[in-house]
C-alpha positions in Angstrom: 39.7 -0.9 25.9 41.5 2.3 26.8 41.9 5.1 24.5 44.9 5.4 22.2 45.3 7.3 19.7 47.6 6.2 17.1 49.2 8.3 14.3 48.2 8.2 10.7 51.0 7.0 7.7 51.4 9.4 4.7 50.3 7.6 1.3 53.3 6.7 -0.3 51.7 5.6 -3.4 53.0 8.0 -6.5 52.7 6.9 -10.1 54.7 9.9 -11.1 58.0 8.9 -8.7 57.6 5.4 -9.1 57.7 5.8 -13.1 60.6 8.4 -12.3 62.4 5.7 -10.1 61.8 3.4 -13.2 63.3 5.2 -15.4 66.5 6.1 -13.7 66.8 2.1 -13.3 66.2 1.6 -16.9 69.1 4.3 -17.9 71.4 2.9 -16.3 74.3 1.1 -18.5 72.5 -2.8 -17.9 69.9 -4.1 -20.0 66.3 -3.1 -18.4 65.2 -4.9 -15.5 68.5 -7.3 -15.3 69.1 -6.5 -11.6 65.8 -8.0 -10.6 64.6 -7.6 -7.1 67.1 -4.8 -6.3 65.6 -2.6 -8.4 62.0 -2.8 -7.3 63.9 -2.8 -3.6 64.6 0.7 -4.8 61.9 2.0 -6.0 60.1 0.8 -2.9 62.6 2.8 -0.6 62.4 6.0 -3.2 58.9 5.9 -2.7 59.2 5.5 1.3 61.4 8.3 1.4 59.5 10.5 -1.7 62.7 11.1 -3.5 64.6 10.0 -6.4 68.1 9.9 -4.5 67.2 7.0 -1.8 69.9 6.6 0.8 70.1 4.7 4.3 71.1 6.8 6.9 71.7 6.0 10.5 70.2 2.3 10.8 69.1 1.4 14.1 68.1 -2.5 16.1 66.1 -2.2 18.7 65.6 -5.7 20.7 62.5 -6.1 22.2 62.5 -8.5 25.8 60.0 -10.0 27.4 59.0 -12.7 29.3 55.0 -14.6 28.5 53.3 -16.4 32.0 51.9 -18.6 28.9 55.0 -20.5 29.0 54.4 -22.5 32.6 52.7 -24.5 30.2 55.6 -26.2 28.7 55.0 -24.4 25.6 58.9 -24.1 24.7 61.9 -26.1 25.0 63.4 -23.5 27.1 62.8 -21.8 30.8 61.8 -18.2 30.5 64.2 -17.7 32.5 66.8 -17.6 29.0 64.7 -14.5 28.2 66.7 -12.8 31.4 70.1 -14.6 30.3 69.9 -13.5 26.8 69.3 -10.1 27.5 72.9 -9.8 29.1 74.3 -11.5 26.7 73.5 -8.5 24.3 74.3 -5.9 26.5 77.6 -8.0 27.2 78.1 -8.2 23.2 77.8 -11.8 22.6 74.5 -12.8 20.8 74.4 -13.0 17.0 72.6 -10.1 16.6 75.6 -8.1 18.3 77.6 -9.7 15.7 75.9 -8.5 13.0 74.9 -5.2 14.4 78.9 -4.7 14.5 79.5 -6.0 11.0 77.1 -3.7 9.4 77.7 -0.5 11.7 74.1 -0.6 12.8 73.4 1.0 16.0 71.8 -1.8 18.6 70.2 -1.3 21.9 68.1 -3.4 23.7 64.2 -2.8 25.1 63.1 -4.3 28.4 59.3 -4.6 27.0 58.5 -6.9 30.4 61.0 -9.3 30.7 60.3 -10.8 34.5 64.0 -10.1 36.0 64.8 -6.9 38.0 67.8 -6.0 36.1 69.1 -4.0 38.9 69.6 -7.3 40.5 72.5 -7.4 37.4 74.2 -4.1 38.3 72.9 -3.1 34.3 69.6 -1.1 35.4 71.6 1.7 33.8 73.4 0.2 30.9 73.7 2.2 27.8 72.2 -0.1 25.7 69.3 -1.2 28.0 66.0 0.9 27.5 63.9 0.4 30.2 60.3 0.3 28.9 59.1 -2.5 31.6 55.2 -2.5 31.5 55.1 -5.5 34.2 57.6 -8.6 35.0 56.4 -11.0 31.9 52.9 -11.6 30.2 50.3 -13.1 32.4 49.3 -16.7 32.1 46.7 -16.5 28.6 45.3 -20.0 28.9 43.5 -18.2 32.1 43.0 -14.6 31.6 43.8 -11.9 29.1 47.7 -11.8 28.7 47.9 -7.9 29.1 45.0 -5.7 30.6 43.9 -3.3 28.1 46.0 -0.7 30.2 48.7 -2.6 30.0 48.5 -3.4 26.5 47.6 0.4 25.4 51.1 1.3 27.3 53.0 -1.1 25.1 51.6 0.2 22.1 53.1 3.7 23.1 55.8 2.7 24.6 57.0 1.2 21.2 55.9 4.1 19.6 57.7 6.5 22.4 61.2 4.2 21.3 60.6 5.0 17.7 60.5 8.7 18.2 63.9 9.0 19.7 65.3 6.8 16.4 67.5 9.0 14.4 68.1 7.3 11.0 65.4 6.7 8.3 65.7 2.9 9.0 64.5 0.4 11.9 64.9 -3.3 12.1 62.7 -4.6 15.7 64.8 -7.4 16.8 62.9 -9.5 19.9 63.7 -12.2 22.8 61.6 -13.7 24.5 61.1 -17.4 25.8 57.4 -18.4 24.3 57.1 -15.3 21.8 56.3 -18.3 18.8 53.3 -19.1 20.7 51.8 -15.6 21.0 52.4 -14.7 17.3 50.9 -18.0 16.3 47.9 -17.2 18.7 48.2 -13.9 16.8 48.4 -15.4 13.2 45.2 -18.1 14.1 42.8 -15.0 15.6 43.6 -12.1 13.3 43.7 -14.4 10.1 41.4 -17.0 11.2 43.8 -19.6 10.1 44.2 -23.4 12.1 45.9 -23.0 15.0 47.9 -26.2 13.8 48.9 -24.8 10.8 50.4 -21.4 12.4 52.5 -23.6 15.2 56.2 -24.7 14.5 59.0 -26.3 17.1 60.0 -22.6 18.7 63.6 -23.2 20.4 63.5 -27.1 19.5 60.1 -28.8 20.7 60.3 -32.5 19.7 57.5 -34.3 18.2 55.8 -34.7 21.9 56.4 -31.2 22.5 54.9 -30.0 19.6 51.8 -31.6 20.0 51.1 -30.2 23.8 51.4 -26.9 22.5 49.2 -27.2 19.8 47.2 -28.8 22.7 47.2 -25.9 25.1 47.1 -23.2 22.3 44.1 -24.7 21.1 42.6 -24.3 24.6 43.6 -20.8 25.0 41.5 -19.8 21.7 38.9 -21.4 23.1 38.8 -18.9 26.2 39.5 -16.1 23.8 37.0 -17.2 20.9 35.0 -14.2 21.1 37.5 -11.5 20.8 37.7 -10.3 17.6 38.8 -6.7 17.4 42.9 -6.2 16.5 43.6 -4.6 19.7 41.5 -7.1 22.0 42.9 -10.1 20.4 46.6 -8.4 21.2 45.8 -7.9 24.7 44.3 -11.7 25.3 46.9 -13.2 23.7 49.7 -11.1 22.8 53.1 -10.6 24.5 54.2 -6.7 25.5 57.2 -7.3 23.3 55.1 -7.9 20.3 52.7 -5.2 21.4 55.7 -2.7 21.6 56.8 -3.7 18.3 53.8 -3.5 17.1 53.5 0.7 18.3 57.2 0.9 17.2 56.2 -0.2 13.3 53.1 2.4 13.3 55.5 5.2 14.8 58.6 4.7 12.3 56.0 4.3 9.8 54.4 7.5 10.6 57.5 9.3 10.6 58.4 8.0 6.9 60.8 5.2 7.6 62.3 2.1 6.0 60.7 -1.0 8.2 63.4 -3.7 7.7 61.2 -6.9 9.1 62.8 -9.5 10.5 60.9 -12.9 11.0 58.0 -14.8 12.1 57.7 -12.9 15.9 58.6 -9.5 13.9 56.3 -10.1 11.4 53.2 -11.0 13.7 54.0 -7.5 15.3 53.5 -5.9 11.8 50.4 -7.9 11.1 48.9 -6.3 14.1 50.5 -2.9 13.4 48.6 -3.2 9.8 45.0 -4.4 11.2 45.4 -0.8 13.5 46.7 1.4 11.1 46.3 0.1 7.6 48.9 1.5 4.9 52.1 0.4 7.7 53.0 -2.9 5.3 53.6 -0.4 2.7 56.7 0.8 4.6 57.8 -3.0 5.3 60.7 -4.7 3.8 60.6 -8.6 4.5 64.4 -9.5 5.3 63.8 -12.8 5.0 61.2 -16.4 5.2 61.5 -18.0 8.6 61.4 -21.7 8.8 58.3 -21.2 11.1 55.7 -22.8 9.5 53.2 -19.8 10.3 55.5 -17.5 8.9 54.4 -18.2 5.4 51.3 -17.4 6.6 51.9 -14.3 8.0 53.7 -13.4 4.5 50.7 -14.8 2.7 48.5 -12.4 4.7 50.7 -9.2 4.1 51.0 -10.2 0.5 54.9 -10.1 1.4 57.8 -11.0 -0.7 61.1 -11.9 1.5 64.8 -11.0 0.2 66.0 -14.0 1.8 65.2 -18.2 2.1 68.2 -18.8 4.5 65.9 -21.3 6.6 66.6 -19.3 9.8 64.7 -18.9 12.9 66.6 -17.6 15.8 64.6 -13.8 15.8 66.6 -10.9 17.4 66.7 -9.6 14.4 69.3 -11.1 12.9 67.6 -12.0 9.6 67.0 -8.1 9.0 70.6 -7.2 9.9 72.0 -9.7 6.8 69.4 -8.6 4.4 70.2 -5.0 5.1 73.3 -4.6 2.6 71.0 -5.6 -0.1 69.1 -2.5 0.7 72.4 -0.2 0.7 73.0 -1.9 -2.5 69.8 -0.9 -4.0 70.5 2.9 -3.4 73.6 2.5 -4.7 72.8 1.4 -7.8 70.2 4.3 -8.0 72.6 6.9 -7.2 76.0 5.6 -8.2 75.9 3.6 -11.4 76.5 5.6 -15.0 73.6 6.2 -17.3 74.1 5.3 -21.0 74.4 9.0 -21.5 77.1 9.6 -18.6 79.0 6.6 -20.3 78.6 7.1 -23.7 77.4 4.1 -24.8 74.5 3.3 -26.8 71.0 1.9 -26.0 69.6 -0.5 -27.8 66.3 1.8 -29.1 69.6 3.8 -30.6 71.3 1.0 -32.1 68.5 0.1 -33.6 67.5 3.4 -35.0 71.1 3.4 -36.2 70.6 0.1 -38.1 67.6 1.1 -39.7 69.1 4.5 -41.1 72.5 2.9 -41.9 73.0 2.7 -45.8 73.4 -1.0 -47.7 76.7 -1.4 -49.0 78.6 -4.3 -50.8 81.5 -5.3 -49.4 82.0 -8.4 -51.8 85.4 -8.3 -53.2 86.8 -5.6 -51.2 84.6 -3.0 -52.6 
């Protein structure tokens, strides 16, 4: 495997800020802990961010295409050739993702990981919102040979990394597309967690019952060619996709740099599985938007010890489950910052009402006196 050299994460644990977090929460005018998971949402993001004062600034989607040679197996419901389609159907503003991108004011672009279409073909080659980070035309064929040469799989990782540097805000969601991406994170899930390859597979775009079976089928046989590869960043190479590898680099980089990693679902999440197994402490950086109904996804949460905001039983990807459970993150700073204390208010805790009780004299209002 070639060199790469990938940068460290700070250690964001801090008993002294978290407890400082805390009780900022706990001051506020609501009994303690009433607001649940938003208040450990933020004192997570004070801790990513080492301040008491957590805010969301600049959010940024970046979709990573690409196409995976894997899928000439019938492995999905759909051509690759929808990877292609879908990809101008963002830059042209009509994918659900744009729709939510717009809703939130969340800057979106979208990453040409490897998709196998020459978008110059389009007249887009130099669309504003197309990166073009292109490590070859699609995935090669993993049932056969290694899905990405090492080279090829090394550039991925800094590509990604390369698209996280030129992020602004402090937040990243890493939407993807690409026809057969399910199969590459379940191949992902199955070697990295050593977990039945069965158990990781679900329907993709919409397999039937017939269709589900011949891809457990071929991915089954493609584990078999890979069964001894066992290092993170071999077992990305043989059966990854460069989407997921570039997310993958993107998540260590944003990391790295001390930013919020708003994780979408199953394909997003296998990215951030790998991103952990090569730099451990990146999970500690991840919020989980939300629990795909991918069957492997609770997996993949299982194996990142990850609690989702959201059970909305989605699984279209782009990142679309991130981009609805960001408002619960602007919510969570704005509770830190923006709601009174008891003090500020003037009301009374209960510790005071009690100490007010207990010092209060006795007297005897029978009869009026």
């Amino acid at each position: 495997m070639d060199r790469l050299t990938l940068p460290t994460v700070p250690n964001i644990d801090n008993p002294e800020l978290a407890a400082k977090l805390q009780y900022l929460l706990d001051d506020k005018t609501k009994p303690p802990g009433s607001l649940g998971r938003l208040e450990s949402l933020a004192v997570q993001i004070g801790l990513i961010q080492g301040s008491t004062a957590p805010k969301i600034e600049s959010p940024h989607i970046r979709v990573f295409a690409a196409d995976h040679g894997l899928t000439k197996h019938g492995t999905s419901a759909f051509p690759s050739e929808v990877t292609a389609q879908m990809v101008l159907n963002f830059l042209n503003g009509g994918a659900a993702i744009n729709v939510l991108a717009c809703q939130h004011n969340i800057e979106l672009k979208v990453v040409d990981a490897g998709v196998a279409t020459d978008f110059a073909e389009f007249g887009v080659a130099n669309h504003p919102q197309l990166l073009d980070y292109k490590v070859r035309m699609g995935s090669r064929d993993a049932l056969t040979e290694s899905a990405m040469s090492s080279e090829e799989c090394v550039q991925a990782l800094q590509s990604g990394m390369e698209v996280a540097k030129q992020l602004e805000g402090n937040l990243f969601i890493a939407g993807e597309m690409g026809i057969g991406n399910t199969s590459a994170a379940s191949l992902l899930l199955a070697k990295l967690e050593d977990v039945p390859i069965a158990e990781c597979i679900g329907r993709g775009t919409g397999l039937d019952d017939a269709g589900l079976q011949h891809k457990i089928k071929v991915l089954s046989d493609v584990l078999q060619c890979h069964e001894q590869v066992t290092t993170p960043l071999e077992v990305l190479a043989k059966v990854g996709g460069l989407e997921i590898a570039m997310m993958a680099g993107a998540f260590i980089q944003a990391a790295s740099d001390r930013r919020i990693l708003l994780v979408d679902g199953f394909i997003a999440s296998s990215a951030l599985l790998v991103a952990e197994r090569l730099v451990p402490g990146v999970v500690k950086f991840a919020i989980f938007a939300h629990h795909s109904v991918e069957p492997g996804h609770s997996k993949m949460l299982a194996a990142l010890n990850a609690e989702p905001l959201l059970g909305f039983n989605m699984r279209l990807g782009e990142g679309t489950g991130a981009a609805l459970a960001y408002p619960l993150l602007q919510s969570a700073c704005a509770i830190i910052n923006e709601m009174a204390s008891f003090s500020d208010a003037g009301i009374s805790t209960q510790s005071e009402l009690s100490i007010q009780e207990d010092i209060a004299p006795i007297t005897d209002t029978k009869d009026g006196q």
